[in-house]
C-alpha positions in Angstrom: -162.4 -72.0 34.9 -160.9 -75.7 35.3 -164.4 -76.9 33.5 -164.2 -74.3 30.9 -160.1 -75.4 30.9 -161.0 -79.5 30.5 -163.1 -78.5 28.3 -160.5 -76.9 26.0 -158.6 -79.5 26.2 -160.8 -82.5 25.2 -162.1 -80.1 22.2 -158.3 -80.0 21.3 -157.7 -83.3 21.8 -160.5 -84.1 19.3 -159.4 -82.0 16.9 -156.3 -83.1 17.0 -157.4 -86.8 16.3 -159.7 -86.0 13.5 -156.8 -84.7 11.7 -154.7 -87.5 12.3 -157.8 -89.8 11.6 -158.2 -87.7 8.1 -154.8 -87.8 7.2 -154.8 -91.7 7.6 -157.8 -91.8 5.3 -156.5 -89.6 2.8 -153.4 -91.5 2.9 -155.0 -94.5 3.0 -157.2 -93.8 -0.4 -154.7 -92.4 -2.0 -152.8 -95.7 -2.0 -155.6 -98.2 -2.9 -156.4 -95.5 -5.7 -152.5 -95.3 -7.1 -152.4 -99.3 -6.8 -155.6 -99.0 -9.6 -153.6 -96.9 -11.7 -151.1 -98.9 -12.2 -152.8 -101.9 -13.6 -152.3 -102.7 -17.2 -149.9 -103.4 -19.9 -147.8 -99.9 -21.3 -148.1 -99.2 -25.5 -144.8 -100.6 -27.4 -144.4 -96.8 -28.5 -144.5 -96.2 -25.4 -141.0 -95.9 -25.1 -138.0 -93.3 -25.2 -136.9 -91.3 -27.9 -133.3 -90.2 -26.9 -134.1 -86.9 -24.7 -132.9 -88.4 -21.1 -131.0 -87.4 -18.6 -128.2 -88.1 -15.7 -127.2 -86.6 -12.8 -123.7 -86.9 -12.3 -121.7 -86.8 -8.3 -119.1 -84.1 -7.6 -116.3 -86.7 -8.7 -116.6 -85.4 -12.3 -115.5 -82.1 -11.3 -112.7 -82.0 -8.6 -109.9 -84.4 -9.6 -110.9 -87.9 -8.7 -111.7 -88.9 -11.9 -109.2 -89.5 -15.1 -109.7 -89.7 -19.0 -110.3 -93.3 -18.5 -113.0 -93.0 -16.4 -114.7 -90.6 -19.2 -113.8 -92.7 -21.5 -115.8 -95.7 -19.6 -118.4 -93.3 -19.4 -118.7 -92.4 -22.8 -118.7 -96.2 -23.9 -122.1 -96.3 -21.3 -123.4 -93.5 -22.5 -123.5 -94.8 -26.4 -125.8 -97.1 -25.7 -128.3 -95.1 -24.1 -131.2 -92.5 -25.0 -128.9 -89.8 -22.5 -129.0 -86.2 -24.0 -128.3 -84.3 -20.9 -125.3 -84.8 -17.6 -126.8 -82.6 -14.9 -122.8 -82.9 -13.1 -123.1 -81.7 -9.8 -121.0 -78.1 -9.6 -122.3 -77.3 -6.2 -123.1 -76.6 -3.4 -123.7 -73.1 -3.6 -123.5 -70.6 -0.4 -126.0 -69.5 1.5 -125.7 -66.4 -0.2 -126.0 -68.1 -4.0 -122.3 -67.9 -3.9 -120.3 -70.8 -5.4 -116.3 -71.8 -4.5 -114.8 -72.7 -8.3 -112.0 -73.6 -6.5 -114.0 -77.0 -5.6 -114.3 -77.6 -9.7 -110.8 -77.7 -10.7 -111.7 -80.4 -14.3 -115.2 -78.7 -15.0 -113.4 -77.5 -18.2 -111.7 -80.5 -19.0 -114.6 -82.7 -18.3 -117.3 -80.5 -20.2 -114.5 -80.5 -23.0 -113.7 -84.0 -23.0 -117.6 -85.2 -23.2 -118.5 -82.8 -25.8 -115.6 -83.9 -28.4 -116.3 -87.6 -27.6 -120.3 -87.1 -27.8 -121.0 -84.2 -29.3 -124.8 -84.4 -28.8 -124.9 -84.5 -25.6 -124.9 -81.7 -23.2 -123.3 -80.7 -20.0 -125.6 -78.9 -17.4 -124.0 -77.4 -13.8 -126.3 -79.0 -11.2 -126.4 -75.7 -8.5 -128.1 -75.8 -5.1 -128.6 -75.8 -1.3 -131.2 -75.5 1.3 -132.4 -72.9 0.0 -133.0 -70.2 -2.6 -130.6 -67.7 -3.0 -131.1 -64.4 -4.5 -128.3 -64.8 -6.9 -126.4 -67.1 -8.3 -122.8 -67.0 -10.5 -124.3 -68.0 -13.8 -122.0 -66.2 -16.1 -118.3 -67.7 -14.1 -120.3 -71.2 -14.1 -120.9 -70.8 -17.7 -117.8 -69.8 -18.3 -116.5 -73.0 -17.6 -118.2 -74.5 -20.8 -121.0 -76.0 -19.3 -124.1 -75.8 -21.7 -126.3 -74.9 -19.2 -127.3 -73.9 -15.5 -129.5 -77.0 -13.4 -131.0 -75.7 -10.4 -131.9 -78.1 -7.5 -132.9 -76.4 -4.3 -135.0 -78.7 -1.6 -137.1 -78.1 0.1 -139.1 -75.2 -1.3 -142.5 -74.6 -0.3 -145.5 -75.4 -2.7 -145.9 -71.4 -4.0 -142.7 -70.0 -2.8 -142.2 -66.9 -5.3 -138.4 -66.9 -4.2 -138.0 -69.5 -6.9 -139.8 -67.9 -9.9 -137.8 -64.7 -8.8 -134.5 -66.3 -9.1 -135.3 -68.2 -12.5 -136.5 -64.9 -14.1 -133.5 -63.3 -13.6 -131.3 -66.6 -14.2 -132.9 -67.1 -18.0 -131.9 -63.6 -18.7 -128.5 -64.5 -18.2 -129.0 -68.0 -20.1 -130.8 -66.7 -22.9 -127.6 -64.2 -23.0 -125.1 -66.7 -23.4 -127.3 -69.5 -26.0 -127.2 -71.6 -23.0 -130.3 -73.6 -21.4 -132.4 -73.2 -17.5 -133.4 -76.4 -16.0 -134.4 -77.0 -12.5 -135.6 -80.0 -10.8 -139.1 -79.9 -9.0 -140.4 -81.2 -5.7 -142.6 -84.3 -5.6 -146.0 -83.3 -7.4 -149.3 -84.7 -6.4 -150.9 -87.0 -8.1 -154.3 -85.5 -7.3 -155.7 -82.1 -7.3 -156.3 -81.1 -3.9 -153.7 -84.0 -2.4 -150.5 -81.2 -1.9 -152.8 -79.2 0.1 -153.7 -82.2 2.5 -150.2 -83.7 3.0 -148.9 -80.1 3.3 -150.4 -80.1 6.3 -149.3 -83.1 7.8 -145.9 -82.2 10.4 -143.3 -83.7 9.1 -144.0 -84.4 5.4 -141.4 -83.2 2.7 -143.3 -80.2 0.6 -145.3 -81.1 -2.3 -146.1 -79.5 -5.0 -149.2 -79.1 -6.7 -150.0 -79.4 -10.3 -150.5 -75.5 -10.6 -147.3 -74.5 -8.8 -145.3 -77.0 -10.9 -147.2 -75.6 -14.1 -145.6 -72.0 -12.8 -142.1 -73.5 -12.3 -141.8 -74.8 -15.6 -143.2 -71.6 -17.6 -139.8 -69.8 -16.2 -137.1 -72.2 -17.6 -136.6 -74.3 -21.2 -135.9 -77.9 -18.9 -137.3 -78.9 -16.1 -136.8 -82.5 -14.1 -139.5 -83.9 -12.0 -137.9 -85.5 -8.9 -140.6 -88.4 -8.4 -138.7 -90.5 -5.9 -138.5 -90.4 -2.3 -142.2 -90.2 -2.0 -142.5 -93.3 0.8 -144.9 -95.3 -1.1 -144.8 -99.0 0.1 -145.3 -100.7 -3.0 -144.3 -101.3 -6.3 -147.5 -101.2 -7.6 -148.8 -97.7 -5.5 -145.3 -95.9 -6.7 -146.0 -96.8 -10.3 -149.4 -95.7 -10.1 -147.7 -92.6 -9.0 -145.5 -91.9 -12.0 -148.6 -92.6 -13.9 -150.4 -89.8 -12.5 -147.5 -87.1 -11.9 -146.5 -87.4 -15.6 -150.1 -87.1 -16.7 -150.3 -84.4 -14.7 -146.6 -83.0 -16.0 -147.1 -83.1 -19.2 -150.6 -81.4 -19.0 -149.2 -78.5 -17.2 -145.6 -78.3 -18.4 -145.6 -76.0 -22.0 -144.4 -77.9 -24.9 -141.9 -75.7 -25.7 -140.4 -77.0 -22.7 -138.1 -80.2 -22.2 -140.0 -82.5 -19.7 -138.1 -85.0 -17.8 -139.3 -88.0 -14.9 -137.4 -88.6 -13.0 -136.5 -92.7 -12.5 -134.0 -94.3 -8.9 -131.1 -95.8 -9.7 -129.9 -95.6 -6.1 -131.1 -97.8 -3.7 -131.2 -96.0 0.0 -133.4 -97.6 2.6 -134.6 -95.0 4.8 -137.1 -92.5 6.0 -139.5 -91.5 3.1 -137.4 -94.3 1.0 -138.5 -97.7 0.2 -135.9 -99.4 -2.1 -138.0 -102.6 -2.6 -140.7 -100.4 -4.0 -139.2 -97.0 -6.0 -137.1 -99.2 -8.5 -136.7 -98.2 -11.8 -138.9 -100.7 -13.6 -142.1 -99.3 -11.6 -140.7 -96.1 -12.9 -140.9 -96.6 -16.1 -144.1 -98.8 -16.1 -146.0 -96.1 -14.7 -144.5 -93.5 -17.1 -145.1 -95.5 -20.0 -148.3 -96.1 -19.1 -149.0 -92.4 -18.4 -147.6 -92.1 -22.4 -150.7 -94.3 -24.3 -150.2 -95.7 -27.6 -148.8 -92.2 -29.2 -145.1 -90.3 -28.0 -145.4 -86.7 -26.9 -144.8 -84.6 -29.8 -142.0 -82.7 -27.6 -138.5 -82.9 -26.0 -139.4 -85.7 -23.0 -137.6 -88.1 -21.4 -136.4 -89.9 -18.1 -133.7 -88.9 -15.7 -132.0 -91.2 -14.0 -130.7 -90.4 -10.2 -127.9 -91.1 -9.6 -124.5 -92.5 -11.6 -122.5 -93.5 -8.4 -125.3 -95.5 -7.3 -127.2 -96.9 -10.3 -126.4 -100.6 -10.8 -126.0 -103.0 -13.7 -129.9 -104.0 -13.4 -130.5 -100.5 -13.1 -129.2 -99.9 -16.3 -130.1 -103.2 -17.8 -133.8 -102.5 -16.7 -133.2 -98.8 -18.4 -132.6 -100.0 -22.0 -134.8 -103.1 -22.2 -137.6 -101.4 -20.8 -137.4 -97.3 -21.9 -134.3 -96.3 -24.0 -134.4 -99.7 -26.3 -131.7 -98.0 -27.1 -131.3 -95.2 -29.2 -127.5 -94.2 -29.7 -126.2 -91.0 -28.8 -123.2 -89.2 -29.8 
């Protein structure tokens, strides 16, 4: 018994470093192969065409901000390609429930941006940890907002929870003329990559392309969330959004809006290089993903997060992607 139980042990302890030696590899090869994918020089039509995004902090919403601080807004926004605020309106409840009394100025604020740019919409960011079975849609709606922007994280690579709870969200949508987004986990850039790094303890899910292809068939907007992926460089997180928006806009109907999305936050920590996820690799990689020839549909960037973005971030923004288109 204590040879049979050493040699259990040594057989599991073998195992358990061929994993770990695979995973290095496949992390490994993954890197050097997003480093060659980000070589070259991006198309000059490459570029936006006025079908971006922002996510906006809970600020908006429960009395810190005044009319002067839409108004500085506004003045930003005019000089951008930014089509969509995703505001944040959350969090919701565990139980998909969500406090309005936390959103006093949703009304004035979706009133105030829609008479001084009245092009541009105003989407309630929802979420939490996880996914509800329902959600207040109609009360949020109510409110003005032009649409419903779900962002729940994690969810699992194939969770059905999620298409369950979009169904019966576009319903309600579709009801009122309003519009479904939702924000997707990182994608992989590879087939076969999410079902390696899944298995990995400790990894942040990820989705594959098919899972993300699902996703997007249930809403009319959906917002890739391609940061926080704890590349090292510059070069291996632009090969990245080279891939993932290949990949995207493969998978992602063309009857529905496609949006990347781009840092303009600058956190150092776990699964979060600052010096390497900055907007310009961002874009680079996504404009390279594009060719010589604009997708003949509704896609964009979205940029994460207003509190945090920066004048490069902006500047970086319009000389490199929105060029700029006005809005309003």
């Amino acid at each position: 018994m204590r040879v049979d139980g050493r040699r259990a042990v040594r057989w599991a302890a073998r195992c358990l470093l061929a994993g770990m030696l695979g995973a290095a590899m496949l992390v490994a090869g993954t890197l050097v192969a997003l480093h060659a994918e980000s070589s070259g020089t991006p198309e000059a039509a490459a570029r936006g065409t006025g079908k971006d995004a922002l996510w906006l902090g809970h600020a908006w919403l429960d009395g810190r901000k005044a009319q002067a601080d839409v108004d500085s807004l506004v003045a930003q926004l005019r000089t951008t390609g930014v089509h969509d605020l995703l505001v944040h309106a959350g969090p919701l409840e565990l139980d998909g429930a969500l406090d309005l009394g936390r959103i006093p100025r949703a009304q004035w604020f979706t009133a105030a941006i829609h008479q001084a740019l009245p092009g541009v919409r105003v989407q309630a960011w929802l979420g939490a940890h996880r996914v509800p079975d329902e959600t207040p849609v109609k009360d949020v709606l109510d409110l003005g907002f032009d649409g419903v922007h779900y962002d729940f994280e994690p969810v699992a690579e194939g969770d059905d929870r999620l298409i369950s709870l979009l169904r019966k969200t576009h319903e309600v949508t579709r009801q009122h003329g309003a519009i479904l987004s939702v924000s997707a986990i990182h994608t992989e850039p590879w087939p076969g990559v999410a079902a390696g790094m899944n298995l990995i303890p400790g990894q942040l899910a990820l989705w594959s392309t098919a899972y993300l292809g699902r996703v997007a068939q249930e809403v009319d907007q959906i917002a890739v969330m391609s940061y926080d992926t704890a590349l090292p460089t510059e070069a291996a997180y632009a090969g990245y959004l080279k891939r993932v928006t290949e990949n995207a806009l493969r998978v992602v109907p063309p009857r529905v809006a496609l949006l990347m999305g781009v840092p303009a936050y600058h956190d150092e920590r776990f699964l979060r290089y600052d010096r390497a996820e900055t907007m310009a690799a961002a874009v680079h990689g996504i404009r390279l993903a594009l060719g010589s020839t604009p997708p003949q549909r509704d896609f964009g960037v979205a940029l994460y997060v207003d509190f945090a973005a920066t004048e490069q971030d902006w500047a970086s923004y319009r000389r490199d992607w929105a060029d700029p288109p006005a809005v309003g």
